[in-house]
C-alpha positions as MATLAB code, in Angstrom:
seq = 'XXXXXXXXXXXXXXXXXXXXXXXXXXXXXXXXXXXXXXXXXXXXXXXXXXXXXXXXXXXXXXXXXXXXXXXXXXXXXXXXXXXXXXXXXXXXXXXXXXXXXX';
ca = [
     -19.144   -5.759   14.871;
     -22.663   -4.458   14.028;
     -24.122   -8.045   14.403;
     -22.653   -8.226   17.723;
     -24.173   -4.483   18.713;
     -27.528   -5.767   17.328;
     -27.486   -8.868   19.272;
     -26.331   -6.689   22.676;
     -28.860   -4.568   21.845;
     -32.587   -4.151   21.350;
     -33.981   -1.222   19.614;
     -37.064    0.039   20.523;
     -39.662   -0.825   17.827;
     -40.028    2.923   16.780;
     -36.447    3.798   15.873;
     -35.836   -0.052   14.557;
     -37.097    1.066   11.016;
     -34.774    4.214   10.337;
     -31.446    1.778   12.011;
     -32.339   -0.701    9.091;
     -32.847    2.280    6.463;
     -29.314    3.907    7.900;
     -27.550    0.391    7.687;
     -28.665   -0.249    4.179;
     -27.428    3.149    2.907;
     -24.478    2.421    4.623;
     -23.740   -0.587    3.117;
     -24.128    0.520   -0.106;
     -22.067    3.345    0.328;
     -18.998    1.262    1.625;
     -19.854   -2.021   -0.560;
     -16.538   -1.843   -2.959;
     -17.472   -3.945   -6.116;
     -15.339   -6.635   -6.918;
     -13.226   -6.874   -9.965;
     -10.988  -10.353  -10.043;
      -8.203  -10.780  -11.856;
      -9.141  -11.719  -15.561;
     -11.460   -8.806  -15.084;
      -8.760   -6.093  -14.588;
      -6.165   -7.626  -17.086;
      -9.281   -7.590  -19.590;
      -9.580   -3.979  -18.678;
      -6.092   -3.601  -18.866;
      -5.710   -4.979  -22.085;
      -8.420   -2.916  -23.660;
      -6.905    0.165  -22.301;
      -3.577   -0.856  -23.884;
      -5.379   -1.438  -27.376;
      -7.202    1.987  -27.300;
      -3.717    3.504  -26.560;
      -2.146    1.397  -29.399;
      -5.067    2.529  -31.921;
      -5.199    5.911  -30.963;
      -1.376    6.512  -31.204;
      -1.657    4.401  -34.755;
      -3.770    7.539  -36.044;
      -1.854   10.182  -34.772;
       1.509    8.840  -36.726;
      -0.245    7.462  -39.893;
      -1.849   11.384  -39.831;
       1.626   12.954  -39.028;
       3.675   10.655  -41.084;
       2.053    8.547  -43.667;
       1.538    4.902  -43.948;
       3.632    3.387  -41.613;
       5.964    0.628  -42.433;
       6.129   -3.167  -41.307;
       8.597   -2.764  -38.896;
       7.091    0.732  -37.350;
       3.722   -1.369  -36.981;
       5.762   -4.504  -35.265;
       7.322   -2.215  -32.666;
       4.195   -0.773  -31.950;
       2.018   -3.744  -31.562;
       4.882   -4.966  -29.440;
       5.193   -2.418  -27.107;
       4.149   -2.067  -23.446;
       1.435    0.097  -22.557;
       4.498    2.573  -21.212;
       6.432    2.848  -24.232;
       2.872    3.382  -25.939;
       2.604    6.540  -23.808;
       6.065    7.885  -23.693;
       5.877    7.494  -27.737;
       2.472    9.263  -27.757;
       4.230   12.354  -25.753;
       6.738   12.244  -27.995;
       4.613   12.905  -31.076;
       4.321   15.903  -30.171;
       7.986   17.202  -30.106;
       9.530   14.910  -33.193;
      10.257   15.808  -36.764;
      10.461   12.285  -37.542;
       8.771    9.023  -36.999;
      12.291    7.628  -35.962;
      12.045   10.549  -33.836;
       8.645    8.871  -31.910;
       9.976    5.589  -31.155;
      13.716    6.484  -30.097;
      13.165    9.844  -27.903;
      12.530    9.327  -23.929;
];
């Protein structure tokens, strides 16, 4: 649309300068940055590992080493059982506790 305005139209020399300055902020304001697809499942992926690492320290400080199995279901997990477990640390008595309460 503004290519066809600027074609229909002629600015005079003396506001031609600020049009180009107010275009150019313009399009950097509205320019949305591009993020394809293996970008955003990298970025989801690293947000699910930062969950998984972060909720790994807050059971091994509540509760000890963990155990093979404990560490299996976590490392399996979706990133939304990684976050309803992480709200649940902060109701259970148990580890068991964690990964079974919704």
């Amino acid at each position: 649309m503004v290519i066809f305005l600027e074609w229909m139209v002629a600015l005079p020399e003396s506001v031609s300068d600020y049009y180009d300055e107010q275009m150019e902020t313009l399009q950097e304001e509205t320019t949305m940055t591009y993020i394809s697809s293996f970008e955003r499942k990298a970025m989801e992926k690293g947000v699910a590992q930062g969950s998984l690492s972060i909720l790994l320290k807050l059971l091994n400080h509540r509760f000890g080493e963990l155990d093979q199995a404990a560490l299996e279901k976590l490392h399996d997990a979706s990133p939304e059982q990684l976050e309803r477990w992480a709200e649940n640390i902060l109701d259970a008595q148990t580890l068991e506790e964690v990964l079974t309460l919704h």
